[in-house]
DRENPA-3360 file (N, C-alpha, C; in nm, 2 decimals, always signed):
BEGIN
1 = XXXXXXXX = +2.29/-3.06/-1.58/+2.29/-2.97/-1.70/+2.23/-2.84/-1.66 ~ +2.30/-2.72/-1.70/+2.23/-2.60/-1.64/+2.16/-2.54/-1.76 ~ +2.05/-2.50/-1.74/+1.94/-2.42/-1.80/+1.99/-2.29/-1.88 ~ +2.03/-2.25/-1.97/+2.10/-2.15/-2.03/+2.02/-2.03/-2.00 ~ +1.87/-1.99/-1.95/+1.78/-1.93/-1.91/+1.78/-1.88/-1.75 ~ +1.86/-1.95/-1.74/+1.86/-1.98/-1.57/+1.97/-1.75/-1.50 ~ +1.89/-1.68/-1.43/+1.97/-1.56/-1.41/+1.94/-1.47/-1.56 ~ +1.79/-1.51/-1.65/+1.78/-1.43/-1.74/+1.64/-1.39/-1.71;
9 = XXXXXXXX = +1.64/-1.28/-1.70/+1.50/-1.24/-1.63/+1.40/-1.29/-1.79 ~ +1.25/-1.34/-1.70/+1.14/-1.33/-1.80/+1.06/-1.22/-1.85 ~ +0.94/-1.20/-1.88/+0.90/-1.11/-1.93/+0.75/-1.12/-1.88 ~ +0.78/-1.20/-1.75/+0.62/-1.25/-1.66/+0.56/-1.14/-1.59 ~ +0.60/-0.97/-1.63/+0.58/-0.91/-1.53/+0.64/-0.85/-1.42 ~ +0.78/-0.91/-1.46/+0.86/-0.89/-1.36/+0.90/-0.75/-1.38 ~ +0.90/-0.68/-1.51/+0.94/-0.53/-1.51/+0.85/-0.42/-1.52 ~ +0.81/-0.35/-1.43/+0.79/-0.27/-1.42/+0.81/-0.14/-1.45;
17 = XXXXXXXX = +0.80/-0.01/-1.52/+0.86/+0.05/-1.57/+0.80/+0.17/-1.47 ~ +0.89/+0.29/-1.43/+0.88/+0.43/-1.33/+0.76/+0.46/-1.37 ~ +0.69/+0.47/-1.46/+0.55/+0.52/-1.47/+0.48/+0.46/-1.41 ~ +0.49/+0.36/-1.41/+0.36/+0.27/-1.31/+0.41/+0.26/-1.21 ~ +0.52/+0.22/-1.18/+0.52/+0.27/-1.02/+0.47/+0.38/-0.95 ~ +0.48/+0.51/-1.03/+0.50/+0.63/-0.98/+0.28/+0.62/-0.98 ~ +0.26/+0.54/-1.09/+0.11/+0.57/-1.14/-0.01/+0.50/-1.04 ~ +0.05/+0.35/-1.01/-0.04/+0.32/-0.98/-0.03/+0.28/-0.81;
25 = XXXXXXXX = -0.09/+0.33/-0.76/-0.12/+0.37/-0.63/-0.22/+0.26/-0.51 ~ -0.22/+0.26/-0.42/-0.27/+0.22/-0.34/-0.30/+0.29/-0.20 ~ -0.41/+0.26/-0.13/-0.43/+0.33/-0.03/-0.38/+0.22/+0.12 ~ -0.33/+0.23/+0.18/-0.32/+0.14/+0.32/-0.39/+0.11/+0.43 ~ -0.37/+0.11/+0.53/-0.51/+0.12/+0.68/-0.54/+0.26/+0.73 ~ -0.40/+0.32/+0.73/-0.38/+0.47/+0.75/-0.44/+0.55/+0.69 ~ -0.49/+0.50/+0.55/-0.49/+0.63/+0.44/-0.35/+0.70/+0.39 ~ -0.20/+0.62/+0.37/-0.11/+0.64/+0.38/-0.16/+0.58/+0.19;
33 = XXXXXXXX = -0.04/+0.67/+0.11/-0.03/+0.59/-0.02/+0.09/+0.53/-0.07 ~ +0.04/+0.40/-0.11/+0.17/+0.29/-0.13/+0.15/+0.26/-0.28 ~ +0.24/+0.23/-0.35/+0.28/+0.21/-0.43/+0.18/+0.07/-0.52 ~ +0.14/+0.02/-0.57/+0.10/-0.12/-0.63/+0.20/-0.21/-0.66 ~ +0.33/-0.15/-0.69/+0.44/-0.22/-0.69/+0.55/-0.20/-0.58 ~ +0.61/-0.32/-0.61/+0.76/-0.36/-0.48/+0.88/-0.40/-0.59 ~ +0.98/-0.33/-0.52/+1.14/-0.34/-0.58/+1.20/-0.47/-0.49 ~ +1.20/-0.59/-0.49/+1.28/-0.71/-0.46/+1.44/-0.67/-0.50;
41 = XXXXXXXX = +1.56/-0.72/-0.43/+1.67/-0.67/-0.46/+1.73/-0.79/-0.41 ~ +1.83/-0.85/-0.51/+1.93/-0.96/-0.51/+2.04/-0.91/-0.43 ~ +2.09/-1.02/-0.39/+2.27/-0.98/-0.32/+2.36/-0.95/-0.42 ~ +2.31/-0.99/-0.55/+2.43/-0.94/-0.67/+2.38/-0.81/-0.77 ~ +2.26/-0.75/-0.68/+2.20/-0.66/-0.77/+2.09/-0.68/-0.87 ~ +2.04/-0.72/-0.85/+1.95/-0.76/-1.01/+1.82/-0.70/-0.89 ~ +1.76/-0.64/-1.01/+1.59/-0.56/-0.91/+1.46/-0.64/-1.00 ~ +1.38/-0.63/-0.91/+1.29/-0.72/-0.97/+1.15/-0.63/-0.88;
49 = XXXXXXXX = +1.05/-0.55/-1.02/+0.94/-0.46/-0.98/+0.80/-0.57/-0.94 ~ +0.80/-0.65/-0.88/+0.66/-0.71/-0.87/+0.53/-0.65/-0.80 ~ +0.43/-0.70/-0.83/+0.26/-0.66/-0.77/+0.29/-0.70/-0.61 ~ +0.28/-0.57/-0.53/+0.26/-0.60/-0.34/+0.17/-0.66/-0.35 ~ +0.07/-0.70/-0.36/-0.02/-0.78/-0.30/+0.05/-0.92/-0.33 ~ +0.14/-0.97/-0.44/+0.17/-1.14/-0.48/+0.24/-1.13/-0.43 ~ +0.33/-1.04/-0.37/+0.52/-1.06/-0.26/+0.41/-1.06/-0.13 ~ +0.27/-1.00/-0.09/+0.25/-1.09/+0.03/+0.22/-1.19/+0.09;
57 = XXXXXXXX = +0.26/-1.28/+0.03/+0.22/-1.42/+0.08/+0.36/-1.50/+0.13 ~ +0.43/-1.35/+0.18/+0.58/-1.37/+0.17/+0.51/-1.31/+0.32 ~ +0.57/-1.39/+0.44/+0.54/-1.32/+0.61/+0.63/-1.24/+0.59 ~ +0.81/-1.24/+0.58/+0.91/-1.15/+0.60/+0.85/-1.01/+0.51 ~ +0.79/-1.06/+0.43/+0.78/-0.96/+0.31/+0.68/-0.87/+0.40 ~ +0.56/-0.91/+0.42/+0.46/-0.85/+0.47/+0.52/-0.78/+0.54 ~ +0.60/-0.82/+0.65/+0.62/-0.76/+0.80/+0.72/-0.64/+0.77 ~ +0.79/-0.66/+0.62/+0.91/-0.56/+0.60/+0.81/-0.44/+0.54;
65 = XXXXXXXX = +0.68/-0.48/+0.47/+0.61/-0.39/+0.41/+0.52/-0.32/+0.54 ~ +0.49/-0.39/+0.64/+0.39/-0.30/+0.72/+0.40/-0.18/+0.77 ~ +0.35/-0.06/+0.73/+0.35/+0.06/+0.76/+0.37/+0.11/+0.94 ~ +0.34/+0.06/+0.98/+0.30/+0.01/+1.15/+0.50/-0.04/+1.17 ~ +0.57/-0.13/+1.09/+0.69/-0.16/+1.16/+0.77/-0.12/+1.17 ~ +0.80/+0.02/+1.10/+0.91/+0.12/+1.11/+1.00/+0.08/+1.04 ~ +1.02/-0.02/+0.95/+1.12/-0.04/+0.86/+1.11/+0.05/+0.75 ~ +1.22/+0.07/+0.71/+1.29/+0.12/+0.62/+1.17/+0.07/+0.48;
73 = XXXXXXXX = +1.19/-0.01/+0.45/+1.11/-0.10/+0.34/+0.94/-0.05/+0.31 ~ +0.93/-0.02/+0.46/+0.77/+0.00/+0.44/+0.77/+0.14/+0.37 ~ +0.84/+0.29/+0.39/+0.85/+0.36/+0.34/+0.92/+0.37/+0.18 ~ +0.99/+0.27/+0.14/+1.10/+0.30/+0.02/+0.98/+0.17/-0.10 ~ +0.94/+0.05/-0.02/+0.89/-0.02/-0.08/+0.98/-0.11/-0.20 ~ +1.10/-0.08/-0.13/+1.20/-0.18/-0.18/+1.33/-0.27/-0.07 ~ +1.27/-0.43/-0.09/+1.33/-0.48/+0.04/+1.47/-0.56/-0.07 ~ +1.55/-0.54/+0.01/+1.72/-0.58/-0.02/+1.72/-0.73/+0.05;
81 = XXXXXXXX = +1.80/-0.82/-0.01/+1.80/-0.92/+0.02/+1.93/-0.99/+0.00 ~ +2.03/-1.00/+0.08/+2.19/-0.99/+0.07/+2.20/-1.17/+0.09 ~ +2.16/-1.18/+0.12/+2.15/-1.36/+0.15/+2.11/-1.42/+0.01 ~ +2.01/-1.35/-0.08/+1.96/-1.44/-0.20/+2.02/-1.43/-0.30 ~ +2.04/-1.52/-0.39/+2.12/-1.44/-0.52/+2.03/-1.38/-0.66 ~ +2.06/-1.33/-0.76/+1.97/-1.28/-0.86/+1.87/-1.41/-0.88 ~ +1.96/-1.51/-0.95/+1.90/-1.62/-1.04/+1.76/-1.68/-0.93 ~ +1.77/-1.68/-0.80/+1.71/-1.75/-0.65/+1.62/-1.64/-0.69;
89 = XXXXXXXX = +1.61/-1.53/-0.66/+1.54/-1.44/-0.63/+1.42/-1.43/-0.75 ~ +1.50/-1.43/-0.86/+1.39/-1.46/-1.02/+1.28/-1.55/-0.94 ~ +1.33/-1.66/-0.99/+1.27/-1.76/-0.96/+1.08/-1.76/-0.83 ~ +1.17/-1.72/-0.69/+1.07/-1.64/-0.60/+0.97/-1.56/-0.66 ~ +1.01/-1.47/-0.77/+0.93/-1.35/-0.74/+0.84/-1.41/-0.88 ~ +0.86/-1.56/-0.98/+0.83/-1.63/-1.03/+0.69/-1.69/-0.96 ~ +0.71/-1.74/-0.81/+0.62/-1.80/-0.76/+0.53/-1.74/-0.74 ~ +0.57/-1.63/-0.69/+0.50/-1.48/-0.62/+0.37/-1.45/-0.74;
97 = XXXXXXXX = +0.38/-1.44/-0.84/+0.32/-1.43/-0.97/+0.27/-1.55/-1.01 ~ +0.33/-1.66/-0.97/+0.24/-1.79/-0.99/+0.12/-1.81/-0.91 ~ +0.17/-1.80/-0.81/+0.07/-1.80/-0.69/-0.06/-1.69/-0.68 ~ -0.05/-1.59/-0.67/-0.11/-1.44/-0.77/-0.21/-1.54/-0.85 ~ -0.14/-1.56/-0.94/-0.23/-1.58/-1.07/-0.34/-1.71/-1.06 ~ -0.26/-1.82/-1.02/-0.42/-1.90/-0.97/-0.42/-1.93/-0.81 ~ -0.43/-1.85/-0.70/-0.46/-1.82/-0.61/-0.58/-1.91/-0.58 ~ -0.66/-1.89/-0.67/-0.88/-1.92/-0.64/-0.87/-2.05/-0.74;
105 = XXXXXXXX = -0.78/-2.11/-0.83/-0.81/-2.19/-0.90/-0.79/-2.34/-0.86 ~ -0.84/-2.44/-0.90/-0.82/-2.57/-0.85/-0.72/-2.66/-0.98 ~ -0.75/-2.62/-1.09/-0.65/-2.71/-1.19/-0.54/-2.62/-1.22 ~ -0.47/-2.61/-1.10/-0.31/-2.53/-1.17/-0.25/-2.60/-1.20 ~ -0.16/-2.56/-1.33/-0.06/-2.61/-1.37/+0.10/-2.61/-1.32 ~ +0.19/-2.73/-1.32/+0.30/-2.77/-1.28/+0.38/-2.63/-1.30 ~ +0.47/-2.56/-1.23/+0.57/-2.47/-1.20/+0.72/-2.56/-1.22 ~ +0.75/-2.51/-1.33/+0.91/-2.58/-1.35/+0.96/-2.54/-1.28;
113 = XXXXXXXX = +1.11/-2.61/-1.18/+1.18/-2.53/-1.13/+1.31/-2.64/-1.13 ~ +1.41/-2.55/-1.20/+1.52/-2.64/-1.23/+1.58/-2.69/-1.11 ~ +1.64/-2.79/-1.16/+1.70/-2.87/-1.02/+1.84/-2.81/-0.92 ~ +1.91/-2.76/-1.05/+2.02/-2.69/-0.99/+1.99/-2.61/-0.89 ~ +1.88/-2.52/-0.87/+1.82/-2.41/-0.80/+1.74/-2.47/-0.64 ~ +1.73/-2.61/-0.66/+1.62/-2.65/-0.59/+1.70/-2.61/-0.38 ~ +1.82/-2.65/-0.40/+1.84/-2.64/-0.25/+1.85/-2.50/-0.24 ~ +1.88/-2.39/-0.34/+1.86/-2.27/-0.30/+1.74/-2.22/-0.27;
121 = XXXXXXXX = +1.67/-2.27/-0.32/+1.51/-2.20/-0.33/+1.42/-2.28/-0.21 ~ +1.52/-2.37/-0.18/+1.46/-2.46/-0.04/+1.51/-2.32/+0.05 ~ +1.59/-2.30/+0.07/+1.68/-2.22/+0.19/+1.61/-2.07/+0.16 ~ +1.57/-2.04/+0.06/+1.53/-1.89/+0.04/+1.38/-1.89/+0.07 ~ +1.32/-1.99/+0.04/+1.17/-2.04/+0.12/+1.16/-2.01/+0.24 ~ +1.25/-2.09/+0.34/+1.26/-2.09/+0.46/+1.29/-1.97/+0.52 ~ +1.36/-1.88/+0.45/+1.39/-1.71/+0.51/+1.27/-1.65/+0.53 ~ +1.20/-1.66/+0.36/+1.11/-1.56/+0.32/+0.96/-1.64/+0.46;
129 = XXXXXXXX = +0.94/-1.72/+0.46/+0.86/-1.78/+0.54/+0.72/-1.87/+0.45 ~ +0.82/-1.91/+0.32/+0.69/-1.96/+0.21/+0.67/-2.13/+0.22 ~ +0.77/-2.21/+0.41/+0.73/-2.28/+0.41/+0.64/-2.34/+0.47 ~ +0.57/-2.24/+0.52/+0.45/-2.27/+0.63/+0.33/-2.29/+0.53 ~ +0.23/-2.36/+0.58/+0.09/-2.36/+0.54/+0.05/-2.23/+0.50 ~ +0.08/-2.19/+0.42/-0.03/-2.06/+0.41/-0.19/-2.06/+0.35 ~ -0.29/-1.97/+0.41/-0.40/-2.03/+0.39/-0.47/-1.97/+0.26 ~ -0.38/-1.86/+0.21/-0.44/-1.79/+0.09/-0.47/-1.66/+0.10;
137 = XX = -0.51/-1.63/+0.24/-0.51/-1.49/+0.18/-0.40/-1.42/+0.22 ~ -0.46/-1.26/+0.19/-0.32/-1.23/+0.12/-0.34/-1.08/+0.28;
% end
């Protein structure tokens, strides 16, 4: 049974609006200034504004964001992702904000994740690099 919710964005944060991007700022190693937010980008288009610090617990993510790697991404602060689809991608940037949010906590609560999604979000794991042990920080 598919989830009628399922490719409907939530309201967890995922939108960011041009003022706060443009507003809220951060400084880097350089003294270079980065954005507080990242543009995530589906293979069918769908944009998704999340908090850089919760997309780093993403290695690809990191390494696409590091000022130091000459990608494209590090300067625009929006990484494209032609392999993932919208619905897959929600979902991710779902974690990304889960994980964020109880990071430091010990009684988290269960993360639904519908079943239809599960081998995709297996396979999008494994790109992004969210199946390794990570140790928490960020």
């Amino acid at each position: 049974m598919c989830d009628e919710r399922v490719g409907q964005t939530d309201t967890f944060s995922l939108i960011a609006t041009q003022h706060h991007l443009a507003e809220d700022q951060n400084m880097d190693a350089n003294g270079d200034t980065q954005s507080k937010y990242i543009t995530l980008v589906s293979s069918d288009g769908f944009e998704f504004a999340i908090l850089r610090e919760a997309a780093m617990i993403s290695p690809a993510i990191k390494g696409m964001l590091d000022p130091r790697s000459q990608f494209r991404e590090a300067t625009s602060g929006r990484c494209v992702f032609s392999e993932i689809s919208g619905v897959v991608l929600e979902k991710v940037c779902e974690y990304f904000h889960y994980w964020y949010r109880y990071r430091e906590r010990e009684d988290v609560p269960d993360m639904d994740i519908p079943v239809e999604l599960c081998l995709e979000l297996l396979v999008a794991a494994d790109y992004l690099g969210l199946d390794k042990q990570n140790t928490g920080s960020v």
